[in-house]
C-alpha positions in Angstrom: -4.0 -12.9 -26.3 -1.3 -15.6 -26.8 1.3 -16.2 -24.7 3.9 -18.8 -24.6 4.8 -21.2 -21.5 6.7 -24.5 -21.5 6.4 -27.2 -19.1 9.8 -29.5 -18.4 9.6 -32.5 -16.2 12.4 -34.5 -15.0 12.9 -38.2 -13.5 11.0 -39.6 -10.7 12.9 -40.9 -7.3 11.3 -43.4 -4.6 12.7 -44.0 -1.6 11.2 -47.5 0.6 9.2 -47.7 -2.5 7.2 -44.2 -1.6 7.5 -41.5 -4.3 9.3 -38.2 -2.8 7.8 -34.9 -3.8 10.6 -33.2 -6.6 10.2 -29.6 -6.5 11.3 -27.5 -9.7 14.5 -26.6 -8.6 15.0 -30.3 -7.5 15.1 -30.9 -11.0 18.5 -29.5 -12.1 19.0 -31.6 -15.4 15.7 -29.9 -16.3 17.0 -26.6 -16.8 20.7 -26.4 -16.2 20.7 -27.0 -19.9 18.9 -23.8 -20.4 21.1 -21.3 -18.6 24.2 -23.0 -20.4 26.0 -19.7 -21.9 23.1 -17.5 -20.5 23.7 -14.1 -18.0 21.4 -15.2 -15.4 19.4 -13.2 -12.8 17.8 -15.4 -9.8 14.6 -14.0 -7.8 15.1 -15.8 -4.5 15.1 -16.2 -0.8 16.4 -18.6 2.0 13.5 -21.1 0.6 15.1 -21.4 -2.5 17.2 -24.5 -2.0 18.3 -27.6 -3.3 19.4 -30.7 -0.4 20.1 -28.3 2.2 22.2 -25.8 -0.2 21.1 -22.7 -1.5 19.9 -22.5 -5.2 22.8 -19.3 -5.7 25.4 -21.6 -4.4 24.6 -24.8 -6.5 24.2 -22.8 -10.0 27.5 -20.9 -9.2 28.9 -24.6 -8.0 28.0 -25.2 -11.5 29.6 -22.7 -13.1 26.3 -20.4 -13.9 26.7 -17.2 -15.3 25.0 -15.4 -12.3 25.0 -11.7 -12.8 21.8 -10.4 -10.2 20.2 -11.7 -7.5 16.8 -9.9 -6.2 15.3 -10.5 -2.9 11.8 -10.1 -1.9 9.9 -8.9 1.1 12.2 -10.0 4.3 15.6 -10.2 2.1 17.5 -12.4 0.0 18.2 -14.0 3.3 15.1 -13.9 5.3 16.4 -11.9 7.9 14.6 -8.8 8.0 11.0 -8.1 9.4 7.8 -7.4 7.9 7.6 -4.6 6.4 11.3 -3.4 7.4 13.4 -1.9 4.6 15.6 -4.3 2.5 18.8 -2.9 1.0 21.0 -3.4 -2.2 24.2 -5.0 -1.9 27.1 -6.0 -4.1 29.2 -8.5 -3.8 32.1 -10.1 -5.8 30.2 -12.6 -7.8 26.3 -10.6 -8.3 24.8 -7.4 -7.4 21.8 -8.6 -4.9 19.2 -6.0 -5.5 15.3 -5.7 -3.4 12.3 -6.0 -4.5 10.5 -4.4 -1.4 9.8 -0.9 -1.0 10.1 1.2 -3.8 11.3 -1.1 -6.0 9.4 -3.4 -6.3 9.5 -4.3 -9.8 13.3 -5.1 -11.4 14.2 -1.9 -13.6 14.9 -1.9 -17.5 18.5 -1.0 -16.4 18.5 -4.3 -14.2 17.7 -6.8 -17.1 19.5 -5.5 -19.3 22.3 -7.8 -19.0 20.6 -10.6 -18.3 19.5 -13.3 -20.8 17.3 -14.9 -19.2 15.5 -14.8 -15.0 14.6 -17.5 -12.6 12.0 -17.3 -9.9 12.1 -20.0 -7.4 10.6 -19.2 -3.7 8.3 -20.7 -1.8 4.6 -19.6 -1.3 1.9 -20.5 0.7 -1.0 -20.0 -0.6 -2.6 -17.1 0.5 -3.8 -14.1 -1.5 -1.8 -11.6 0.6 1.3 -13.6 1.2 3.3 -10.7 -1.0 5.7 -13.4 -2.7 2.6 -13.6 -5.6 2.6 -9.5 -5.9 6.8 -10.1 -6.5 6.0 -12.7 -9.3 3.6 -10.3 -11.1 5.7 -7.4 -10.8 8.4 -9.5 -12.5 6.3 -11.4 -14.8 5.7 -7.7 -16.1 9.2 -6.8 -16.1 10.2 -10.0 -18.0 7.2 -9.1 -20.6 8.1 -5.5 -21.2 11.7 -6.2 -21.9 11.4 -9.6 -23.9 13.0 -11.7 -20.6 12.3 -15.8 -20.5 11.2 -16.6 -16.9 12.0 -19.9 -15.4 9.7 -20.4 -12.7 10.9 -23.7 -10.4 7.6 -24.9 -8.8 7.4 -25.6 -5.6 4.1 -27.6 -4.0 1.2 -25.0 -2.2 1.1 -26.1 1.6 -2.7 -24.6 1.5 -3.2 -26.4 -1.8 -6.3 -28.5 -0.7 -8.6 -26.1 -0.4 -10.2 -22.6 -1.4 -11.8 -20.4 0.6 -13.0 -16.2 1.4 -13.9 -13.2 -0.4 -12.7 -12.9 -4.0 -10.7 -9.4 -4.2 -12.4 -6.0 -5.5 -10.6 -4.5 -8.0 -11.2 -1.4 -5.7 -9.2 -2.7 -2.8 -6.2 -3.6 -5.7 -2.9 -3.0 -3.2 0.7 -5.3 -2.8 -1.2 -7.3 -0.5 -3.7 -8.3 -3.1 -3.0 -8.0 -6.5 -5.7 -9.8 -8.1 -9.4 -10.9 -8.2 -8.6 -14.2 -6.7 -9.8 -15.4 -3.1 -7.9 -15.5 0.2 -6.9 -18.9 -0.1 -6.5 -19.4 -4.2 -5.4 -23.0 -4.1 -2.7 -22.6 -6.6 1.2 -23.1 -6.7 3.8 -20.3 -8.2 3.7 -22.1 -11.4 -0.1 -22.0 -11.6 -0.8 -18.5 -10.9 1.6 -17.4 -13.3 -0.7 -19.4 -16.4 -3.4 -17.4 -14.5 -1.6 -14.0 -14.6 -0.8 -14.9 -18.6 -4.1 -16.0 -19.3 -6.4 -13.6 -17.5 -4.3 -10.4 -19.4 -3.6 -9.2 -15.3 0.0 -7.7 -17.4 0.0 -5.6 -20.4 1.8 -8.2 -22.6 2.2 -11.5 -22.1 5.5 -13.0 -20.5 7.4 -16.1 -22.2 7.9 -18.6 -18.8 8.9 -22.3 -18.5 7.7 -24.2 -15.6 9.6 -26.8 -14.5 6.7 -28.6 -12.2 7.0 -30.4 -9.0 7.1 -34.1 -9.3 4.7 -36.9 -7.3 2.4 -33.7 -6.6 -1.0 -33.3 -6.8 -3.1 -30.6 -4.6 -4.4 -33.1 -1.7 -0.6 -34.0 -1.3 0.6 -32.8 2.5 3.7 -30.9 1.9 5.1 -29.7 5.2 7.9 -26.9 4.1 12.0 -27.9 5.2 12.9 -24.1 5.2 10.6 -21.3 7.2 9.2 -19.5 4.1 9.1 -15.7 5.9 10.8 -14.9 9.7 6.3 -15.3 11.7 5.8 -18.5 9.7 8.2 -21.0 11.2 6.4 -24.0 10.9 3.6 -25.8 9.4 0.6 -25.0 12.0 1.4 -21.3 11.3 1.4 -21.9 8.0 -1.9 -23.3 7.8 -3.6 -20.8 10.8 -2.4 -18.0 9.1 -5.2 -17.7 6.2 -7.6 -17.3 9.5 -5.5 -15.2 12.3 -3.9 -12.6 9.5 -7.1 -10.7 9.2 -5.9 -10.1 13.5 -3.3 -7.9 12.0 -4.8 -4.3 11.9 -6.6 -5.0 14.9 -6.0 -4.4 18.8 -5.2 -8.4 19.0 -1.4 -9.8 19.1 -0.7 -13.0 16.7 2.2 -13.9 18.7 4.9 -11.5 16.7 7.4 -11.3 18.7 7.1 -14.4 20.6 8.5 -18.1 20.1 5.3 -18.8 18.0 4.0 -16.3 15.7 0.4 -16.8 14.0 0.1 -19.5 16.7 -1.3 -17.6 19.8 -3.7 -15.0 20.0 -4.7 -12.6 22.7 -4.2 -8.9 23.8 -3.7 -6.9 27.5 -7.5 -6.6 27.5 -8.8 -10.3 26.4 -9.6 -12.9 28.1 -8.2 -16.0 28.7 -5.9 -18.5 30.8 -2.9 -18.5 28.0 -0.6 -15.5 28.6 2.4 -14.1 26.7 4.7 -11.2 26.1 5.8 -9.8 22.9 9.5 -9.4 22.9 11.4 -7.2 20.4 13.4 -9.7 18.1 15.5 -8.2 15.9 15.2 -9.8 12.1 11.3 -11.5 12.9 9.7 -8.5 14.8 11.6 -5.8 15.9 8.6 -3.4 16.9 6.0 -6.0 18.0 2.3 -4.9 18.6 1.7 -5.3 22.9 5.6 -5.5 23.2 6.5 -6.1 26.9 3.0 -6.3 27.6 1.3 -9.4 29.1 -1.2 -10.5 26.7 -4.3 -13.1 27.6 -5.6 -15.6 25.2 -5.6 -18.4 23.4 -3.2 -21.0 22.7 -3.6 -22.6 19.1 -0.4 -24.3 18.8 -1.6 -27.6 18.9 -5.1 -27.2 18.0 -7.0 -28.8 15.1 -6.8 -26.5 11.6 -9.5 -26.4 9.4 -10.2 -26.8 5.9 -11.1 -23.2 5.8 -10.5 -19.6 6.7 -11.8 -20.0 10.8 -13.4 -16.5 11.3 -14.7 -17.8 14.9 -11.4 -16.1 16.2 -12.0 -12.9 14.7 -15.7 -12.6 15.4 -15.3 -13.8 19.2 -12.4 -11.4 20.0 -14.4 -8.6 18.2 -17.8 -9.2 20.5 -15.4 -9.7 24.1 -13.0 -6.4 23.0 -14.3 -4.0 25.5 -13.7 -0.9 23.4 -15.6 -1.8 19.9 -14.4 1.6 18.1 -10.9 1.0 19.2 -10.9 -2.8 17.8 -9.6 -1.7 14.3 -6.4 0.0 14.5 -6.0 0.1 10.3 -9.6 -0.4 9.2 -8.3 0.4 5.5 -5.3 -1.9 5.4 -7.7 -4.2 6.9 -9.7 -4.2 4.0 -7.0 -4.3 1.5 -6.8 -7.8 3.1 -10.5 -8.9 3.0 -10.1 -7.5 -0.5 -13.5 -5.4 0.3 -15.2 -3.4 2.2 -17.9 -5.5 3.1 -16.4 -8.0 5.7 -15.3 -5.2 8.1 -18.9 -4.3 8.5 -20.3 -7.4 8.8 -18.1 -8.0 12.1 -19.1 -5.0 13.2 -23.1 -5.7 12.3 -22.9 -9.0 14.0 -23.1 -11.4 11.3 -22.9 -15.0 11.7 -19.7 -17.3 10.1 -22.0 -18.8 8.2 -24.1 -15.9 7.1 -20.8 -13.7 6.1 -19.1 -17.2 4.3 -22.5 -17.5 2.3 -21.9 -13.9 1.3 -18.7 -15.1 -0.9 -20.0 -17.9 -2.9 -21.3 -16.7 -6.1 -17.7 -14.9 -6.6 -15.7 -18.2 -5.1 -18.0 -20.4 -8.0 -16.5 -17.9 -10.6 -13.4 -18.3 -9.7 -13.5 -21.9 -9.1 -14.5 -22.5 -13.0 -11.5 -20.0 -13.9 -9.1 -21.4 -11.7 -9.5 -24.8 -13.2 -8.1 -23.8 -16.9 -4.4 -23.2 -15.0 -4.0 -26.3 -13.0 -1.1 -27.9 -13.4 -1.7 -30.9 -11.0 -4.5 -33.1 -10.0 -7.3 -30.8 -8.2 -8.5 -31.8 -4.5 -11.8 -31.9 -6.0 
């Protein structure tokens, strides 16, 4: 199957004679001349800027035709927890309308007036980081009701690397759409030439990338606006991949403290590092352990790996005094593994090593795939 994509690049800008990263939306000569005349609809959230202004406010600046504006999980504005319900609104200028809940997939009705759809937000990296699930629900929308989608690139924080179980099919949920690993090593732009080229939609959807400039996937990119309300900075960016998996377990990741996905611990662990999770309204209004003392660890200074750091997970699985009580969710935590197989081999007592060995064979496959969509220079 065919499918078309263009790729528009604009004018590189040094500064003390280093080139500066240019993400898509950077790039407004690029594409301004697309939307010229065009009823425009803008998927985006508070990381969709340009210089410190929002990507809404400098198109309608610019006199663009902006008729909708849909918001992923946590809002058009970022300010609502995950997982908490995002509503419609209506204002003078657009109708803002969610993708999170039921909707999560813009409507016939909603592109009907609309010539042509931008996606621009931030991801980083991470197979069930549900930004990815929004751009293939749209992708599909775009597809089924002959829709161009602009996609403004934006660099992959966890772009170096690739690592953990390729998804199952089986465990297919909005936390993990498709048979790509944990960490896939791609940006926005990228996995949409995979979701194209792998036939992942019924039809194939007509996008133009407007790539980052002075980017390539070894290049540290450390992100100037929080991409979701628990990811406030780059350490939690890069320890989430490794302390997500916490999640549907017993153990607290810091939600609703000062640094979410940057401690560890629960009322029952060990350790010298303490904290209480506090209800914050708009990050984490219902935290797990809230107004409990936790023990733990204290990982916000600590040395990231390369890699997905099960050590964490498999330690605070052998200490938790209660085994059968560890896994609050055992089924969404295997929608997150993406199978079936990693929750029992914590439980059995497997070894880092022996359970990463386990995904090889699949992460080689992928690896060869992955390589036909690259849009930049690979780590490799």
């Amino acid at each position: 199957m065919r499918f078309s994509f263009t790729l528009l690049l604009g004018i590189t800008l040094s500064f003390g004679g280093v080139a500066q990263i240019q993400t898509g939306a950077d790039q407004l000569d690029s594409y301004l001349p697309l939307l010229k005349n065009k009823k425009v609809g803008l998927i985006v959230n508070p990381t969709s800027e340009i210089n410190n202004t929002h990507l809404v406010d400098t198109l309608s600046s610019l006199n663009v035709d902006i008729k909708r504006v849909f918001g992923p999980e946590h809002g058009f504005r970022g300010n609502v927890s995950a997982g908490a319900h995002v509503s419609n609104e209506k204002t003078d200028a657009y109708e803002i309308i969610s993708l999170y809940g039921k909707n999560k997939k813009p409507t016939k009705e909603q592109l009907s007036d609309l010539d042509i759809v931008i996606f621009d937000i931030q991801d980083v990296g991470v197979r069930f980081y549900t930004y990815i699930s929004t751009l293939h629900y749209v992708m599909e929308a775009c597809a089924e009701n002959h829709k161009e989608l602009i996609i403004l690139d934006r660099p992959n924080p966890n772009g170096n690397y690739i690592d953990g179980p390729v998804l199952n099919p089986k465990f297919k949920s909005f936390v993990g759409m498709h048979s790509i690993p944990v960490v896939h090593g791609l940006t926005i732009g990228e996995i949409a030439q995979m979701i194209n080229g792998e036939n992942w939609i019924s039809s194939p959807c007509e996008i133009t990338i407007i790539n980052c400039l002075n980017y390539n996937h070894n290049t540290s990119y450390n992100l100037p606006v929080k991409p979701s309300p628990n990811l406030p900075n780059i350490q939690s960016i890069k320890l989430y991949p490794s302390l997500c998996f916490f999640e549907p377990t017993q153990i607290s990741v810091g939600r609703g403290t000062e640094s979410p996905f940057q401690v560890v611990g629960s009322p029952l662990s060990k350790g010298e590092y303490t904290f209480t999770p506090k209800s914050i309204p708009g990050v984490s209004k219902y935290p797990k352990h809230e107004n409990k003392e936790c023990k733990g660890l204290d990982l916000r200074t600590s040395n990231t790996k390369e890699q997905i750091d099960l050590s964490y997970l498999i330690q605070y699985y052998s200490d938790y005094p209660n085994k059968a009580e560890f896994f609050t969710k055992p089924s969404f935590f295997n929608l997150l593994a993406g199978n079936d197989q990693l929750i029992k081999q914590i439980k059995e007592g497997w070894s880092e090593e022996k359970i990463r060995n386990s995904w090889q064979e699949e992460l080689n496959k992928y690896k060869v795939m992955r390589k036909k969509y690259l849009l930049y220079a690979d780590f490799e």
